[in-house]
N, C-alpha and C positions, 0 to 999 in steps of 0.2 A: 601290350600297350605300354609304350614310352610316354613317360609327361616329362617335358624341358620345364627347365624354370631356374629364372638368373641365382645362381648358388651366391651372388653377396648379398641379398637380400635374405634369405635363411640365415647363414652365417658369413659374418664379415669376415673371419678371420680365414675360409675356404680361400685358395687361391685357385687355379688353372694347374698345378703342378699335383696339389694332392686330387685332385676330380683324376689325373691322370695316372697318379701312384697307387692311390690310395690312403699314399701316406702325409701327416701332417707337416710343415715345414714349419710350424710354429713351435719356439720352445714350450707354450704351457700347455700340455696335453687335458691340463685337470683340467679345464676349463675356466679358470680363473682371469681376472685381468688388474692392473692395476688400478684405481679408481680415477685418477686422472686419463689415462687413456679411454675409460668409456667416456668421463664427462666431453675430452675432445672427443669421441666419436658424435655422443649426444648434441654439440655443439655445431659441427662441423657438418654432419650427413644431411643430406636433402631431404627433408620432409615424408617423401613415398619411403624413405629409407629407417624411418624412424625418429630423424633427427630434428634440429631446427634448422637444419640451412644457411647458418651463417657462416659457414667456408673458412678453409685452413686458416688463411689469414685474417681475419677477424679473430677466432676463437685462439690464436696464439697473441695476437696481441692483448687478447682477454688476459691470458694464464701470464701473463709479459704483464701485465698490470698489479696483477694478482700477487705475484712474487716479491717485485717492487715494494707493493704497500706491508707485505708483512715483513719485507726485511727492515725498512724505513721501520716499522712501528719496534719490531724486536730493536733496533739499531737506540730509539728513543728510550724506550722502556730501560734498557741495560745503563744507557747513559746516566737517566734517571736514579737509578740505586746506586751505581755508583758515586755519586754526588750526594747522596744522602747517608751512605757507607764513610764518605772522608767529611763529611759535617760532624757525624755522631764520634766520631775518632779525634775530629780536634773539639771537640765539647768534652770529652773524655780527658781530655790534654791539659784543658782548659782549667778543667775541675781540682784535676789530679795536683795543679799547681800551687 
């Protein structure tokens, strides 16, 4: 008894290459992934797949947004001490005098 059944649906990371080696073409044997790559999978895959179905480009312009706003906010934040770093050094200056 053979039972078929689409191998990216079990595991995404199965290609057509290792069904015919055996062998994995993917470097992480352990089974690990990075957290961004599942959230893109999670993002991205259709529905019966697991996913929500909002396809490559959506869910890149999502992490394209995503990157944007924390580097903008890191970008604010640093500015921010900075300026409050050269206020308390000429208050210092100020005093000192």
């Amino acid at each position: 008894l053979v039972v078929l059944t689409d191998h990216r649906t079990v595991a995404p990371h199965v290609n057509d290459t290792t069904l015919r080696t055996g062998k994995s073409t993917t470097p992480r044997d352990s089974g690990t992934r990075p957290l961004g790559a599942s959230m893109g999978d999670l993002l991205s895959q259709a529905p019966a797949d697991g996913g929500l179905g909002l396809g490559t480009t959506v869910t890149s312009v999502i992490f394209l947004g995503i990157i944007i706003g924390v580097a903008t906010y890191l970008g604010i934040k640093v500015g921010r001490q900075r300026r409050v770093a050269a206020s308390a050094e000429q208050d210092a200056v100020l005093a000192a005098a």
